[in-house]
C-alpha positions as CSV (number, residue, x, y, z in Angstrom):
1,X,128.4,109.4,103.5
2,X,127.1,108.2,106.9
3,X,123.2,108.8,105.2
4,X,124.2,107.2,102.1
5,X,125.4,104.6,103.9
6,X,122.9,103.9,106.4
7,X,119.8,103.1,104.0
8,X,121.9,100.6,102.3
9,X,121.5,98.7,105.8
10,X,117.6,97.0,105.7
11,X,116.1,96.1,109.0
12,X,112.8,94.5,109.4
13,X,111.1,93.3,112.2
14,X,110.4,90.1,112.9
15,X,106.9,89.1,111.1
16,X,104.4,87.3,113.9
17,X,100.9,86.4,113.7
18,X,99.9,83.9,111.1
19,X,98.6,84.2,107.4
20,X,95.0,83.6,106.5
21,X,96.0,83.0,102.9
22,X,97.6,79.5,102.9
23,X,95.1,78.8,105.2
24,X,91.8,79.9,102.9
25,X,93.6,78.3,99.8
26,X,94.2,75.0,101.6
27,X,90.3,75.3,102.1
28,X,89.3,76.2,98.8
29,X,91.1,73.6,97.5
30,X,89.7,70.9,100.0
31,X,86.2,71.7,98.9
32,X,87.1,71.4,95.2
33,X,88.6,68.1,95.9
34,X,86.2,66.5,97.4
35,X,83.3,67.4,94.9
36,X,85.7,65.7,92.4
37,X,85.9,62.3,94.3
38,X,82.6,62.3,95.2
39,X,81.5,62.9,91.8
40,X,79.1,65.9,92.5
41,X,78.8,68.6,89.7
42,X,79.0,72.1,91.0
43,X,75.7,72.9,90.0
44,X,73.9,70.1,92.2
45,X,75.7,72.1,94.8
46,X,72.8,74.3,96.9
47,X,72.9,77.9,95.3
48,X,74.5,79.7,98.3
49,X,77.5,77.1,98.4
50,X,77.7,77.4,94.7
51,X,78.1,81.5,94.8
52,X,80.2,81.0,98.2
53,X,82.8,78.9,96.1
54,X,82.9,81.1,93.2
55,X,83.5,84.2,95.4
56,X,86.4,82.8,97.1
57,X,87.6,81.6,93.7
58,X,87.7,84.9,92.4
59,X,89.0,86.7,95.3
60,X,91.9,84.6,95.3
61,X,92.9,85.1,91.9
62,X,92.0,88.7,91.7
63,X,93.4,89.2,95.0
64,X,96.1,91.8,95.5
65,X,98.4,88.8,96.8
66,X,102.0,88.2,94.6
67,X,101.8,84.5,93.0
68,X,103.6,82.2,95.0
69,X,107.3,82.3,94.5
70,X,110.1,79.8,94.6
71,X,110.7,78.1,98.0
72,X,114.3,78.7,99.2
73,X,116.0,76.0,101.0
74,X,116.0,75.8,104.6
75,X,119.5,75.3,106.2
76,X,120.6,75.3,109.9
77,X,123.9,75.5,111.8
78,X,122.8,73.2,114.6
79,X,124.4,71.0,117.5
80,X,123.3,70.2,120.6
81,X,126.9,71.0,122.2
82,X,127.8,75.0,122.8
83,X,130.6,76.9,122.2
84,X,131.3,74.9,118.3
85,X,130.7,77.9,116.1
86,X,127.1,77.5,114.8
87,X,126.6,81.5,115.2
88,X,129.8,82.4,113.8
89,X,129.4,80.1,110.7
90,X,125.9,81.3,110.6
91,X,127.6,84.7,109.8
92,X,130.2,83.4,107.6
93,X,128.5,81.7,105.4
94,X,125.5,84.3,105.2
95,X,128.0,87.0,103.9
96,X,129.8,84.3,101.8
97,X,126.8,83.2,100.0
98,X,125.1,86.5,99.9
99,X,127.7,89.7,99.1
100,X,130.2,86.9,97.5
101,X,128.5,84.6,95.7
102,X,125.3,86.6,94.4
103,X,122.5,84.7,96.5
104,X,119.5,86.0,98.0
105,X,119.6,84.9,101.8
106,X,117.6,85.5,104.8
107,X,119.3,85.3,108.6
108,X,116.9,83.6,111.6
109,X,118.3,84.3,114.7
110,X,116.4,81.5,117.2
111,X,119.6,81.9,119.8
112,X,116.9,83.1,122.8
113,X,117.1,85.6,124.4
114,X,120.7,87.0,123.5
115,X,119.9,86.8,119.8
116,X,123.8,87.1,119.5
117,X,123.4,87.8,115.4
118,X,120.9,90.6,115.4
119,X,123.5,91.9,118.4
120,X,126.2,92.1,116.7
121,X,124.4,93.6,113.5
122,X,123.4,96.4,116.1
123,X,127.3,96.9,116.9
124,X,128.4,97.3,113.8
125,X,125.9,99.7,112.7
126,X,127.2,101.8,115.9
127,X,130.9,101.3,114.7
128,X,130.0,102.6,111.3
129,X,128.3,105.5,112.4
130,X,131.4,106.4,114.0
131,X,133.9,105.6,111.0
132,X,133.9,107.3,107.5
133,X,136.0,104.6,106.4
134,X,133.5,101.7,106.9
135,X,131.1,104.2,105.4
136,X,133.4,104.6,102.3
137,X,133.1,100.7,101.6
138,X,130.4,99.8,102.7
139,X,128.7,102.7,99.6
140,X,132.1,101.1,97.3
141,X,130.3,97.7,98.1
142,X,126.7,99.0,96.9
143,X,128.1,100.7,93.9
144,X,129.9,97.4,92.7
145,X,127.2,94.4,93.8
146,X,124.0,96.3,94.2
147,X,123.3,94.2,97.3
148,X,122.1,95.9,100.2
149,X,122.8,93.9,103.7
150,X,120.9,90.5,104.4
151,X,118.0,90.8,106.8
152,X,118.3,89.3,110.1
153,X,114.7,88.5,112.2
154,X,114.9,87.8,115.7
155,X,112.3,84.3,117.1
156,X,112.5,81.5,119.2
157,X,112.9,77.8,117.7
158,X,109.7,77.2,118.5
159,X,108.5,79.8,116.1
160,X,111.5,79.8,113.8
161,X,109.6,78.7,110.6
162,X,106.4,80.2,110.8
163,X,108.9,83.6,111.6
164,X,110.8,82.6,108.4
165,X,107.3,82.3,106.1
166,X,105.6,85.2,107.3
167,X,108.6,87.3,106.3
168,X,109.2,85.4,103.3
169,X,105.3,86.1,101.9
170,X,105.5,89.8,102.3
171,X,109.1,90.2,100.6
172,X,108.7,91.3,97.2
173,X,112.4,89.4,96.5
174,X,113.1,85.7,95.8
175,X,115.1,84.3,98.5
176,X,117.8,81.5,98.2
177,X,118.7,80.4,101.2
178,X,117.9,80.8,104.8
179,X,120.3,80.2,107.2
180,X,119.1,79.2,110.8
181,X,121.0,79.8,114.0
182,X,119.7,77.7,116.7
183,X,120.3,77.4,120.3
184,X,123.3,74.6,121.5
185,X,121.1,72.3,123.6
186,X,118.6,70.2,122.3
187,X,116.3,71.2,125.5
188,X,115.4,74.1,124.4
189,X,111.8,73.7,123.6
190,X,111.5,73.8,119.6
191,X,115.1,73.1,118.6
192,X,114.7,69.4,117.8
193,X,111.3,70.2,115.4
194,X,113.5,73.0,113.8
195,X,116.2,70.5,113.4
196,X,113.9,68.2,111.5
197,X,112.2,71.0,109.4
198,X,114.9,72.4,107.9
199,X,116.2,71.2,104.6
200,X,119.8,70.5,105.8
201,X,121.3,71.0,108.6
202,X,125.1,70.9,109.3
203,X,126.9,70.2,112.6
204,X,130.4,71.9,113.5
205,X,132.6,69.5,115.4
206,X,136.1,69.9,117.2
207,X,138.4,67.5,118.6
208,X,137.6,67.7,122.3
209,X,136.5,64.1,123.8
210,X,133.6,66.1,125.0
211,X,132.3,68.0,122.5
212,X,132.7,65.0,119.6
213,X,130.8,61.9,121.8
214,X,128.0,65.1,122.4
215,X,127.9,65.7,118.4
216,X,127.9,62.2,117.8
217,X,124.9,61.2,119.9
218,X,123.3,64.3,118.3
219,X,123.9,63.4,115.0
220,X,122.7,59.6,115.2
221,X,119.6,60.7,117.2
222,X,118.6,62.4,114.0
223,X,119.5,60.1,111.6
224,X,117.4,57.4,113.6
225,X,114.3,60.0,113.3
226,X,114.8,60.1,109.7
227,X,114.9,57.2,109.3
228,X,111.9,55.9,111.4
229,X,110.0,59.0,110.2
230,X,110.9,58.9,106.2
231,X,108.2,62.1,105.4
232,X,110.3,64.6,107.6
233,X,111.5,67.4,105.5
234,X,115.2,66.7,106.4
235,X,117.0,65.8,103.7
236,X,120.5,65.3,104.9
237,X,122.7,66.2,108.0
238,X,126.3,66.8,107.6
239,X,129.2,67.7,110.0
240,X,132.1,69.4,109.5
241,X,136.0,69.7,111.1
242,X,135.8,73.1,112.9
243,X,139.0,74.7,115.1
244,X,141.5,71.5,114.2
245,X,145.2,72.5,115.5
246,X,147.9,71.3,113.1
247,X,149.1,70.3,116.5
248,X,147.1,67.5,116.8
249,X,147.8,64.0,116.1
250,X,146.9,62.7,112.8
251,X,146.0,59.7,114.2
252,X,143.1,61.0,116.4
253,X,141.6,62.7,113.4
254,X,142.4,59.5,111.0
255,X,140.8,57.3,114.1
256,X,137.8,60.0,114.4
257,X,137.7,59.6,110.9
258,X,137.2,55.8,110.9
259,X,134.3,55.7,113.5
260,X,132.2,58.4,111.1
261,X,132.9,56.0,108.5
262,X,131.8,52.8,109.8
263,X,128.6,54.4,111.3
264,X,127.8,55.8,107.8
265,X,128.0,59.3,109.2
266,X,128.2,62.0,106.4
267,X,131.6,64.7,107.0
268,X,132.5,67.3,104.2
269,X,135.7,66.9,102.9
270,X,136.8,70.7,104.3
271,X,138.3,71.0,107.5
272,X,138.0,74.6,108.9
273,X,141.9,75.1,111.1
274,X,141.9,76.7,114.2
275,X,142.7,80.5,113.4
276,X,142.0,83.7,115.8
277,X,139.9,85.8,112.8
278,X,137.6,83.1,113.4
279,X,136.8,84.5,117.0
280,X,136.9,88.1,116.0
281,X,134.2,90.5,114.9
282,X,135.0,93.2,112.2
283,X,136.1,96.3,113.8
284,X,137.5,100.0,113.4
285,X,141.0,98.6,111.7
286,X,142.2,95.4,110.1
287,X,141.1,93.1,107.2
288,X,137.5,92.4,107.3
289,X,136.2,89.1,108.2
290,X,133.3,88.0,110.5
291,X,130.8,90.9,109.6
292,X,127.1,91.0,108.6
293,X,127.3,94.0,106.8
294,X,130.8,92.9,104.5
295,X,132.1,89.8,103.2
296,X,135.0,88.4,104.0
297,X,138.0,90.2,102.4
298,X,140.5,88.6,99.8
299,X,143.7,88.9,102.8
300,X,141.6,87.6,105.3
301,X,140.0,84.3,103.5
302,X,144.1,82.8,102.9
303,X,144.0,80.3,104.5
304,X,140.8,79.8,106.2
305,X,139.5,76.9,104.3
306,X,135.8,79.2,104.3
307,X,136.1,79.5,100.8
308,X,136.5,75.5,100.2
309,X,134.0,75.3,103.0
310,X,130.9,77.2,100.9
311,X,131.7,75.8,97.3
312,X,131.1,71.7,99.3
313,X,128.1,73.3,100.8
314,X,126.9,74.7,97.4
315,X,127.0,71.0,95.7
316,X,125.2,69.4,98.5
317,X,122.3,72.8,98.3
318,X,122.6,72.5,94.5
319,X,123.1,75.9,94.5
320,X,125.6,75.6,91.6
């Protein structure tokens, strides 16, 4: 079982370098272009040039290259305060939308150096290796969905993109969604061009004084980039309620509430409650929850709000 098991998790390394293809297609293109605006026929063209053109031209479309595929959206779990659960959501959501819910997704782990995804993937390879019944359902899980575990690539968020495409151009599947982790501090060189690269980005918040007036300022600051800079490829960042205690006043969350509103500040309707599977990793025993390798299981989602959490995050993809 431990064989049959094992293949069923993919690992690839992270892709580096960068592609000559875009690059010699931009070119190609360029040169058609501009003997279309400047009105000059091909064959007034100098011979060589001519011949030059035509040989790209061909080598492009005769080239051994797929055709381009669909472009998956771009999504990052991102605030500039620690400790709010952008890797474990980054998790959550990655099994939800992937062994769950029948999407293709990729996994970017930019959280330099401890790469605390790609980590715990490595742990629970090591526990499985060690226990025939996490073998035994992790071959159930193949034999029922046919999907083998998500790929996680290790970069920096310098890099996190061009890490993302290079991957992306080699895969021979069409990916849905790829789900950023990024570091929590906005100082780490390449997290706010990530930020503003991605599609969407969403922003866990708690209730601690701290943590909110940090996610605030973090939140506005890119808000006033998109809006000064209206040909970024953001398209929308949302926060959500992460770790609330039913203990809490209502009227700090109803006043917290208020503020979001009259700033025009987008939060999702679900509100994620403070519960201890969320700070777990899948082990040996128990119901399965935060895992890379398994979705969450039926006992362990009561409850949790995750479920509620990915369908409000589907209608703002569009995934549905």
């Amino acid at each position: 079982y431990c064989m049959n098991a094992m293949h069923l998790i993919r690992q690839h390394p992270p892709a580096t370098g960068i592609t000559l293809m875009r690059y010699g297609m931009q070119c190609i293109h360029a040169n058609r272009q501009a003997m279309r605006n400047c009105h000059i026929p091909t064959d007034a063209l100098p011979c060589d040039e001519t011949k030059k053109i035509q040989t790209d031209m061909k080598q492009v479309i005769h080239s051994k290259f797929k055709p381009m595929k669909r472009e998956p959206l771009f999504v990052a779990l991102s605030n500039q305060k620690g400790g709010v659960g952008k890797s474990t959501f980054t998790v959550l959501l990655a099994s939800y939308f992937h062994y769950l819910n029948g999407y293709n997704v990729l996994v970017v782990d930019c959280d330099y150096p401890q790469h605390s995804i790609s980590a715990m993937r490595d742990w629970e390879v090591g526990n499985i290796e060690k226990n025939v019944h996490l073998q035994n359902l992790l071959v159930e899980q193949f034999g029922t969905s046919g999907r083998k575990a998500y790929s996680i690539l290790n970069s920096t968020p310098e890099e996190a993109r061009e890490t993302a495409g290079l991957f992306l151009e080699k895969s021979e599947l069409d990916y849905d969604l790829v789900l950023f982790d990024l570091p929590g501090t906005v100082n780490v060189p390449g997290v706010f061009q990530s930020v503003i690269n991605m599609d969407y980005v969403f922003t866990p918040i708690t209730q601690e004084r701290m943590v909110m007036r940090s996610s605030m300022s973090f939140v506005l600051a890119i808000r006033e980039y998109m809006h000064r800079h209206a040909d970024v490829p953001l398209r929308g960042i949302h926060m959500f309620w992460n770790r609330m205690d039913k203990r809490v006043s209502k009227g700090l969350y109803n006043g917290y509430t208020e503020i979001f509103r009259s700033l025009k500040l987008p939060v999702l309707e679900t509100v994620i409650p403070s519960a201890e599977r969320y700070n777990k990793d899948s082990g040996m025993k128990g119901p399965l929850f935060r895992s890379t390798l398994f979705p969450p299981s039926s006992s362990a989602l009561k409850g949790s709000n995750l479920d509620l959490l990915v369908s409000e995050m589907e209608t703002i993809l569009k995934l549905k």
